[in-house]
C-alpha positions, 0 to 999 in steps of 0.5 A: 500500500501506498502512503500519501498525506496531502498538504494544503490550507484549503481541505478541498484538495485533500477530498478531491484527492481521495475521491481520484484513488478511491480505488487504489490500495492508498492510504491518504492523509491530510495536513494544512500546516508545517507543524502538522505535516512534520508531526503526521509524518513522525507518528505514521507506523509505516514510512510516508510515500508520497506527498501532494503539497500546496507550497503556498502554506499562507504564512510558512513555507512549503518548500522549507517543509518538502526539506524537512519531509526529506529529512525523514525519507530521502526518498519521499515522492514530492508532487508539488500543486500550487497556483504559482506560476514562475520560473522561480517556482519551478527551480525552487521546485527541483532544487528541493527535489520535488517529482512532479508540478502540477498547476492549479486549477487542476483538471480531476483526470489529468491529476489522476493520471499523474497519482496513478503513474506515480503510485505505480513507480512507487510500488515498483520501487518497493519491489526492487531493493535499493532502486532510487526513485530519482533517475537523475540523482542515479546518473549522477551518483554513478558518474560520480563514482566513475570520475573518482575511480578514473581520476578524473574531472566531470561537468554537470549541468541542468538546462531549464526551457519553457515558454516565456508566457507561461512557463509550467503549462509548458508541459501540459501545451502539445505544441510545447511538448512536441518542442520539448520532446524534440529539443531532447533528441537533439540534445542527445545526438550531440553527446558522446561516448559516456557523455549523457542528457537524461529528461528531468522533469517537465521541462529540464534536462541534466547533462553530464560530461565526462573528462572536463574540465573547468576551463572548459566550461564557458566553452561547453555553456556557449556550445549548449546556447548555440544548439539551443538557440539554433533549435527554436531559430529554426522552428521559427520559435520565438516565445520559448526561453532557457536557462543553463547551469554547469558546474565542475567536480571536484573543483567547483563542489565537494563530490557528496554534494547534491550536485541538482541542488547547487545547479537549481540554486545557482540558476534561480539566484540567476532569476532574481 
């Protein structure tokens, strides 16, 4: 079975929620404040799954609290619900490790669609000990290991693409999708040998280079622009926008850093 605790001030959302699984082996939860949320979590007899969370929490921060849940279970599935519609939002959003984003107003089958595949993930996970729920924090942790046994220097980077007019319904336009779906085939003919691009996200992609060095990363950065914006010149595309992070290991961070983390920090303190 699967645990979720649904956080929101407003109690509809944690209806609307059960109501969607209703069917599903789930158990389901509800908190409305930080204290709430931290105490729920601490006195469940089985570890919590998931989370559906409005960081809008009036006063607090949800995003403090995604932090704190982690805490408690580094593998805890986050799927963010909110009105908030920025850039800035959606980086915070993966620098806190969050899985998904969903904008309100939500549509009951779409959110249900999203629930289930998550689930699904989940119960797979359970199924298979010390698989990480996180492909991209797998990629890296891997490519971690290989530069430290191989000796030598690796770069990391996460590109953000999205519609300047509304840059979280990027994924749910079809016109915004196919872009994104092809910008990432592009991506992936220009790596090579055990270099890789791997999707993370709505709309995001991790790069990892081996053999790089940090000398070499403003030429690496000009090169992703160019592709980039060779792409959408030759799509006619002109409402699309990105932003791009890279950063080297070891020079630039210590290897057991949360190399995702320091990139989305870096690329919204760019947004501010």
């Amino acid at each position: 079975m699967t645990h979720i605790m649904v956080i929101d001030i407003n109690a509809t959302t944690s209806y609307r929620i059960k109501k969607l699984v209703e069917n599903v082996p789930v158990e389901v939860v509800s908190a409305s404040t930080v204290f709430e949320a931290i105490n729920r979590a601490n006195s469940l007899q089985v570890g919590l799954d998931m989370i559906i969370i409005d960081v809008n929490l009036g006063s607090e921060d949800g995003y403090d609290l995604i932090v704190k849940l982690k805490e408690i279970n580094e593998n805890l599935m986050v799927i963010i619900a909110t009105s908030l519609n920025t850039r800035k939002s959606f980086v915070r959003a993966i620098r806190v490790g969050a899985n998904d984003y969903v904008l309100k107003p939500f549509d009951d089958e779409y959110m249900k669609s999203k629930l289930l595949s998550h689930i699904k993930s989940i119960d797979e996970a359970k199924s298979l000990p010390n698989t990480a729920l996180k492909l991209a924090d797998a990629l890296i942790y891997n490519a971690i290991k290989k530069a430290i046994r191989e000796k030598h220097e690796l770069l990391i980077g996460l590109i953000l693409v999205y519609n300047q007019k509304t840059p979280i319904h990027t994924h749910n336009n079809v016109r915004d999708l196919s872009l994104i779906k092809g910008l990432s085939t592009e991506l992936k003919s220009v790596v090579q040998g055990d270099d890789e691009v791997l999707e993370h996200g709505a709309n995001s992609f991790v790069i990892v280079l081996h053999k790089k060095s940090i000398q070499a990363k403003e030429g690496v950065k000009a090169y992703f622009s160019e592709i980039l914006e060779s792409y959408f010149i030759n799509r006619a595309v002109d409402d699309f926008s990105y932003d791009m992070e890279f950063i080297n290991l070891p020079n630039e961070i210590d290897p057991s850093q949360n190399a995702l983390t320091v990139l989305a920090k870096r690329i919204e303190k760019n947004i501010n």
